[in-house]
Backbone as a chain_set.jsonl record, in Angstrom:
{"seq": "XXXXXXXXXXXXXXXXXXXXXXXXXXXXXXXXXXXXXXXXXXXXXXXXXXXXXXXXXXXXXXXXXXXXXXXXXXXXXXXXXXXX", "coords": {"N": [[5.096, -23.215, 12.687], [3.853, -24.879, 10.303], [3.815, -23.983, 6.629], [1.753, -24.701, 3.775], [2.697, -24.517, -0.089], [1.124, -23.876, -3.037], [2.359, -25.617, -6.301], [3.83, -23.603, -8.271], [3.876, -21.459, -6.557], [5.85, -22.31, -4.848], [8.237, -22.644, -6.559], [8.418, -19.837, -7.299], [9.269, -19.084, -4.79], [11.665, -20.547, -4.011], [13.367, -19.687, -6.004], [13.422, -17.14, -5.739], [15.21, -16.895, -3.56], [17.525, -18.488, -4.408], [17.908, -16.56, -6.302], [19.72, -14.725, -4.805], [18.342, -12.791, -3.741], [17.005, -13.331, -1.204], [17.464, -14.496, 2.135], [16.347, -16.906, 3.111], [14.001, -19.12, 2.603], [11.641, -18.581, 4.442], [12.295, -15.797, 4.808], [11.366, -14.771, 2.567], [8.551, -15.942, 2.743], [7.747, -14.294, 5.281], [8.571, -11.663, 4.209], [6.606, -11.426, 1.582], [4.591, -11.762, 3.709], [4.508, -9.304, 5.022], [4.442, -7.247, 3.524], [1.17, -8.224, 2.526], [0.002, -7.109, 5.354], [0.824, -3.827, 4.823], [-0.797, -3.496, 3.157], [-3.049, -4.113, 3.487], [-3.547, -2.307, 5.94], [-3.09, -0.211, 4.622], [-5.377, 0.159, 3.396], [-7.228, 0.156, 5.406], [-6.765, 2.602, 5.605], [-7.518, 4.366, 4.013], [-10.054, 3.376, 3.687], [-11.128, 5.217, 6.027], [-10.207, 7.619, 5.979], [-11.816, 7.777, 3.433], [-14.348, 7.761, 4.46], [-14.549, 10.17, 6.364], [-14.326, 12.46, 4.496], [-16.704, 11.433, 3.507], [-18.587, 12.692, 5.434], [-18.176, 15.251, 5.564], [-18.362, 15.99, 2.982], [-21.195, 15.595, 3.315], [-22.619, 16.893, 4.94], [-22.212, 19.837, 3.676], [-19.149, 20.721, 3.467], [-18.039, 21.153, 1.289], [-14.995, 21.605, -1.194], [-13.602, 24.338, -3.96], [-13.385, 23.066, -7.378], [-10.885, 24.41, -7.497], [-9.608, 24.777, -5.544], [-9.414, 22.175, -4.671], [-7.489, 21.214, -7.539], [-5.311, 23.365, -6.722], [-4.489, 21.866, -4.354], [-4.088, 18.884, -4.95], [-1.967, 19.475, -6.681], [0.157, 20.756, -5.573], [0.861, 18.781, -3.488], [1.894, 16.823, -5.579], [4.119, 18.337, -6.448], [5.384, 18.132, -4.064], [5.797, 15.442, -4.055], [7.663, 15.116, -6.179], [9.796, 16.121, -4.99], [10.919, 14.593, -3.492], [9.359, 14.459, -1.134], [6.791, 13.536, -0.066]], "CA": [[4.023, -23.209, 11.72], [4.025, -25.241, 8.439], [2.839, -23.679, 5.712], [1.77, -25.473, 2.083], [2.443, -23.662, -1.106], [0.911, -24.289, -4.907], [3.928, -25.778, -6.969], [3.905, -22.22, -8.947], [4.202, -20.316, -5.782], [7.104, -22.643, -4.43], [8.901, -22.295, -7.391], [8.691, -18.607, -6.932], [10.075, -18.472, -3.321], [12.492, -21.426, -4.617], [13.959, -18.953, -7.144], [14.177, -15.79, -5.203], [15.938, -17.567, -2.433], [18.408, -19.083, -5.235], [18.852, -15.606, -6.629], [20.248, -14.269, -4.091], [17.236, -11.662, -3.247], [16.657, -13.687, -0.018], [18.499, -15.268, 2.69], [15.859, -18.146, 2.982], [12.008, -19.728, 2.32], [11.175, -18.223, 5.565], [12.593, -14.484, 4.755], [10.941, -14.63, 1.509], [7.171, -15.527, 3.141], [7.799, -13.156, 5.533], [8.191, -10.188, 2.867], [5.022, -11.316, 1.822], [3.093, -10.765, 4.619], [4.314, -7.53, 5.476], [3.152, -6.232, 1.889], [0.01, -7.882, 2.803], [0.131, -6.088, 6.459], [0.63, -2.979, 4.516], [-1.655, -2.681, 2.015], [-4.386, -3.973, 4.814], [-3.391, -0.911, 7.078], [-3.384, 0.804, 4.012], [-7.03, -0.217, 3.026], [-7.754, 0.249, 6.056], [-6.558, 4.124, 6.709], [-8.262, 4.754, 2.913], [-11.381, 3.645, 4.321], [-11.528, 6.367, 7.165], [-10.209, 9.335, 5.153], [-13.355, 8.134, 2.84], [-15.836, 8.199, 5.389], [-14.904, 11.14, 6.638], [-15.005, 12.909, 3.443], [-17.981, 11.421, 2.935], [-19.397, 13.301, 6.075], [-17.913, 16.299, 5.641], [-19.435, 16.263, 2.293], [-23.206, 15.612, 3.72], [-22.158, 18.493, 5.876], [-21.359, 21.189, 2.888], [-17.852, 21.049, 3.717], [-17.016, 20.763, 0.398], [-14.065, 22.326, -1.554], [-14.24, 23.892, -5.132], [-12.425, 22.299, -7.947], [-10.051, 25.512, -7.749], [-9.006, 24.022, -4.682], [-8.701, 20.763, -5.121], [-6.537, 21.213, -8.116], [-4.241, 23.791, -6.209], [-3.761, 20.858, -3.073], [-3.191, 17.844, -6.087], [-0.684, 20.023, -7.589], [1.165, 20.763, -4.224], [0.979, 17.341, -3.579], [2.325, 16.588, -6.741], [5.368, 18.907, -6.533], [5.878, 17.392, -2.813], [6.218, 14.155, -4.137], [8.624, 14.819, -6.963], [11.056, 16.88, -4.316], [10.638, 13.147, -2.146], [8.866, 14.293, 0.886], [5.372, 12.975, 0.206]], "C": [[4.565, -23.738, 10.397], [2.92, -24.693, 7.48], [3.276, -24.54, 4.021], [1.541, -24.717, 0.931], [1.717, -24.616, -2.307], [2.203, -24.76, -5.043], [4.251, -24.042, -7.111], [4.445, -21.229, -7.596], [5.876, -21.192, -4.966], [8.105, -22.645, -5.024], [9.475, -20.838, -7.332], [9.699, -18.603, -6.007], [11.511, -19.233, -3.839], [13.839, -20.324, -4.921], [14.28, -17.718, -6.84], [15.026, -16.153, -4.032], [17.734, -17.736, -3.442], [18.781, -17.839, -6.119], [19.667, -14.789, -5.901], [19.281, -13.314, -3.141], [17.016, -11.786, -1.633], [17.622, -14.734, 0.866], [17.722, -16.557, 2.984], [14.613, -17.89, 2.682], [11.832, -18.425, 3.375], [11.113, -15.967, 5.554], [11.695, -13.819, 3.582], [8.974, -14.97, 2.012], [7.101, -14.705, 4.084], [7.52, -11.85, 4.933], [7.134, -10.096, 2.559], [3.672, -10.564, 2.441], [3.075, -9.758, 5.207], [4.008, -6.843, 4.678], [2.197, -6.495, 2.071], [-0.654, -6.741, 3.902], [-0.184, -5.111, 5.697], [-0.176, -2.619, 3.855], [-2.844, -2.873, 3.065], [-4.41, -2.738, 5.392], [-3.76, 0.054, 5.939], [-4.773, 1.209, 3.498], [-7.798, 0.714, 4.167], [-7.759, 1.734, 6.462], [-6.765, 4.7, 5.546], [-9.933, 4.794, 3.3], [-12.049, 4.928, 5.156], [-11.28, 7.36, 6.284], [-11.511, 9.795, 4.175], [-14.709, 8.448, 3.648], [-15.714, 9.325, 5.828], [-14.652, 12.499, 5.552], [-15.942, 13.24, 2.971], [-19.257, 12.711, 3.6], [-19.138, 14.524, 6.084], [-18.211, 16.651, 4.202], [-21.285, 16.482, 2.286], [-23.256, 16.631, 4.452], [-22.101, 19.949, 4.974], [-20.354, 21.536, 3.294], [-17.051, 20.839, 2.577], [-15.776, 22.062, -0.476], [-14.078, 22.715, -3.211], [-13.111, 23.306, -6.202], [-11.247, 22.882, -7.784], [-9.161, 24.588, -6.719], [-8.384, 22.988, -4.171], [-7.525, 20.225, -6.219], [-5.468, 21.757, -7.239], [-3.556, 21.967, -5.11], [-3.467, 19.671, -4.074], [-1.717, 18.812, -6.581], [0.594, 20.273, -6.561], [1.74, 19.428, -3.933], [2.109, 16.622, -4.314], [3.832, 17.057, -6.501], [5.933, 18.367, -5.037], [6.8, 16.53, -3.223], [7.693, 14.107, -5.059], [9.503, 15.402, -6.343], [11.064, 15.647, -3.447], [10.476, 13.453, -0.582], [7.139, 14.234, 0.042], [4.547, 13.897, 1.271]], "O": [[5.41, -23.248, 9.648], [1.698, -24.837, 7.48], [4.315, -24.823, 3.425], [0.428, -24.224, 0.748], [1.8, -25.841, -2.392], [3.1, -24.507, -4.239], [4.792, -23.368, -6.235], [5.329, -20.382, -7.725], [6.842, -20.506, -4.631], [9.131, -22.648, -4.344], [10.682, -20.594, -7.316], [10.84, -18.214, -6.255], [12.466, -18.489, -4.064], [14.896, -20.195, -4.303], [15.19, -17.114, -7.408], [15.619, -15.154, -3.624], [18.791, -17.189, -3.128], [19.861, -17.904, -6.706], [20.407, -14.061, -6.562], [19.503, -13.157, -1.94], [16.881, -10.822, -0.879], [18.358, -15.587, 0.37], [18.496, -17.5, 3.146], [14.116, -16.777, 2.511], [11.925, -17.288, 2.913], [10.308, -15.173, 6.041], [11.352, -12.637, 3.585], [8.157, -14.164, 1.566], [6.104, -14.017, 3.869], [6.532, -11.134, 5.092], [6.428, -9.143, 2.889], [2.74, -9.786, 2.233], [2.138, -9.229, 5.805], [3.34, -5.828, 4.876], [1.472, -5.503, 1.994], [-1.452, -5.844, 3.631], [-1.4, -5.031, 5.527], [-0.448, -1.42, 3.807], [-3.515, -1.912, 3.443], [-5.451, -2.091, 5.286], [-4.556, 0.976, 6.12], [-5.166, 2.35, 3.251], [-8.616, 1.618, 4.0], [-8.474, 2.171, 7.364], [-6.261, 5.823, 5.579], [-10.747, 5.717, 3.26], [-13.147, 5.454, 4.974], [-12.237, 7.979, 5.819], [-12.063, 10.876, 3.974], [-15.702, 9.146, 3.446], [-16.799, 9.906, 5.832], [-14.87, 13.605, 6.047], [-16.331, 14.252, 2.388], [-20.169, 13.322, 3.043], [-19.978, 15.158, 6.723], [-18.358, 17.87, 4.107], [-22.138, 17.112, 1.66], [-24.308, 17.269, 4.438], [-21.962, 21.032, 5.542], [-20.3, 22.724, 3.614], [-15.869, 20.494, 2.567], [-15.859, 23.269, -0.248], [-14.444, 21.811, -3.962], [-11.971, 23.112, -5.78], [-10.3, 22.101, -7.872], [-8.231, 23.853, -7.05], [-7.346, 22.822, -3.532], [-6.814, 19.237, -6.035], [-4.625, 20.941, -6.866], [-2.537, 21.291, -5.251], [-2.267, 19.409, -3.998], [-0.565, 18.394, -6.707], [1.77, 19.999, -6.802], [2.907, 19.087, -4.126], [3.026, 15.988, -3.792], [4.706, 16.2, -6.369], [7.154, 18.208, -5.019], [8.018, 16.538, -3.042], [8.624, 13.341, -4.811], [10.497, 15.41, -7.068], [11.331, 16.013, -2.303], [10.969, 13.09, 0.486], [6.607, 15.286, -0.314], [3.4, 13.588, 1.596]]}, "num_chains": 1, "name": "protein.A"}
């Protein structure tokens, strides 16, 4: 597969290649598209948690703020001990 960049974006890859960051062109559009990959999947597994939110709101399954603060704040202290 050939792919055609902008100048601006070949310059980019150019330049992270030539800093050392990458071992070639090829490693460097790669990277790319696995950040795209990810944030897609990630879009995509935001979507569902909203819908079913949504329905478990049309449901009265909801939670009160009390609650929702406590689980942000857990959360929160998760993240800054690095287990997410």
């Amino acid at each position: 597969m050939n792919v055609s960049l902008p100048t601006p974006l070949e310059e980019f890859v150019r330049h992270k290649v030539a800093a050392g960051e990458f071992d070639s062109t090829d490693a460097v559009v790669c990277e790319g598209l696995r950040l795209l990959q990810r944030r897609e999947n990630w879009k995509a597994d935001a979507r569902v948690k909203i819908n079913a939110g949504w329905e478990q709101a049309k449901n009265g399954q909801l939670r009160t703020p009390e609650e929702v603060t406590e689980n942000l704040s857990s959360r929160e202290r998760a993240w800054q001990r690095g287990r997410p």
